[in-house]
C-alpha positions in Angstrom: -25.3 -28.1 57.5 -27.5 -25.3 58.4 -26.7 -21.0 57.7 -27.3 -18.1 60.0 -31.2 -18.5 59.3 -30.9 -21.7 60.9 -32.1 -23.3 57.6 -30.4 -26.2 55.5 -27.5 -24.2 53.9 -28.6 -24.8 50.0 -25.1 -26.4 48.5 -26.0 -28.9 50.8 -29.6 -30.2 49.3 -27.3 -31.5 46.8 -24.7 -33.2 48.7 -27.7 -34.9 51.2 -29.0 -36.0 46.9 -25.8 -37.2 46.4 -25.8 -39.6 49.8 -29.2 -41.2 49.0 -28.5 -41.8 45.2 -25.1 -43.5 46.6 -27.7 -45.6 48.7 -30.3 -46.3 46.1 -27.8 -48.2 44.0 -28.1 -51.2 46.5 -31.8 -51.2 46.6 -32.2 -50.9 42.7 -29.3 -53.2 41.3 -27.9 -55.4 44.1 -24.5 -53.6 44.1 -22.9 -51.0 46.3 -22.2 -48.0 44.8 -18.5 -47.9 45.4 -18.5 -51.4 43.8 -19.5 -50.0 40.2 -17.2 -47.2 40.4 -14.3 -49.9 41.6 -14.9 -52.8 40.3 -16.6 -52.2 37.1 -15.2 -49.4 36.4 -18.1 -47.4 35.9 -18.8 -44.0 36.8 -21.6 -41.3 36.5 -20.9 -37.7 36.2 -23.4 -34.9 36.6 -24.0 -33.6 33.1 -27.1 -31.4 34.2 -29.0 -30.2 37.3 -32.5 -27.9 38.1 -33.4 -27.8 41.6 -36.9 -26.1 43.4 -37.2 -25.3 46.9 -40.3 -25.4 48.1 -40.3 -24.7 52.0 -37.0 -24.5 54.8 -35.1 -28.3 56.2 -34.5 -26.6 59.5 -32.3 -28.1 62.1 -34.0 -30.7 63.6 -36.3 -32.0 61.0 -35.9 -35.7 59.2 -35.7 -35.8 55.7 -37.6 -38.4 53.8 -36.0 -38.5 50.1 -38.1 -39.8 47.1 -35.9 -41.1 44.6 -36.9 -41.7 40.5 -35.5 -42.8 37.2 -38.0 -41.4 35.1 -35.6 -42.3 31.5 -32.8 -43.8 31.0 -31.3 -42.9 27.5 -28.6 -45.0 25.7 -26.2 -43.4 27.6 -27.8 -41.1 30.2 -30.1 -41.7 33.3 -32.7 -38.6 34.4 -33.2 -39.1 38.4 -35.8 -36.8 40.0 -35.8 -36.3 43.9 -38.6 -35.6 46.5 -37.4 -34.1 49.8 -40.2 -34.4 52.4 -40.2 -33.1 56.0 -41.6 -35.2 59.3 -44.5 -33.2 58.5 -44.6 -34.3 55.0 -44.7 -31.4 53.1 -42.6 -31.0 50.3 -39.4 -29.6 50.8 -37.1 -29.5 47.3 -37.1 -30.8 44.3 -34.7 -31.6 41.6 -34.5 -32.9 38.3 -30.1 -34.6 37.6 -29.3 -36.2 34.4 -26.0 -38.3 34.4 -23.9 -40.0 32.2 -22.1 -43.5 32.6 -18.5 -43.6 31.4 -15.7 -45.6 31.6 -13.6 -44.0 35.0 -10.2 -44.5 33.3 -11.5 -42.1 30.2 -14.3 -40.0 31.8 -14.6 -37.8 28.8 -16.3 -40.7 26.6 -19.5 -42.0 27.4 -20.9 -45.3 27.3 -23.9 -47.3 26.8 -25.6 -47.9 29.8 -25.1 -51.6 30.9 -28.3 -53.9 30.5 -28.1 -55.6 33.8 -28.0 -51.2 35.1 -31.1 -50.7 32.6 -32.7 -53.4 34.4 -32.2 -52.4 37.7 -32.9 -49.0 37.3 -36.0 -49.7 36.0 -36.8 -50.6 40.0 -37.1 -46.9 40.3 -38.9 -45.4 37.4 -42.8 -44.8 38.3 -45.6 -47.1 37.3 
């Protein structure tokens, strides 16, 4: 988890996004995220991805993550995350726009379900 510098090793900012989105999915529609993928079918591939970082994760320190839908397109959602230190300053930040399709036919995308919309909507800002 952390390089030579004794720092968070970058590639894995994205992977420590990745666990907390997997998380948020209970707390903004009332389903686990594997459930989506395996019973409905649904999944959401990274179509695009702009990250910032602001100061060192260094071993040791607890990560707060801020997690926000700030649009959710016919097809597409836009998440923006907040890292935060115990200190609270601001660690990274990164903008990730995915794309629901179908997880038998991942190359066509498809509308994003109403009861999702809904959900989702949990975590856009006021």
């Amino acid at each position: 988890m952390v390089d030579m510098a004794k720092i968070v090793y970058y590639p894995r900012f994205w992977d420590l996004a990745h666990r907390f989105y997997e998380e948020s999915w209970e707390y903004s529609c009332g389903r686990h995220y594997n459930e989506i993928l395996t019973e409905d079918g649904i999944g959401f591939p990274l179509v695009h991805s702009e990250a910032q970082f602001h100061h060192p994760l260094s071993y040791g320190d607890t990560v707060k993550c801020k997690i926000s839908v700030t649009n959710i397109g016919s097809s597409s959602i836009t998440w923006e995350y907040e890292f935060r230190n115990q200190e609270d300053t601001v660690c990274w930040t990164s903008k990730q726009v995915t794309v629901c399709v179908r997880m038998k036919d991942i190359k066509s995308k498809i509308p994003v379900p109403e009861w999702m919309r809904e959900g989702l909507s949990k975590l856009m800002d006021e």
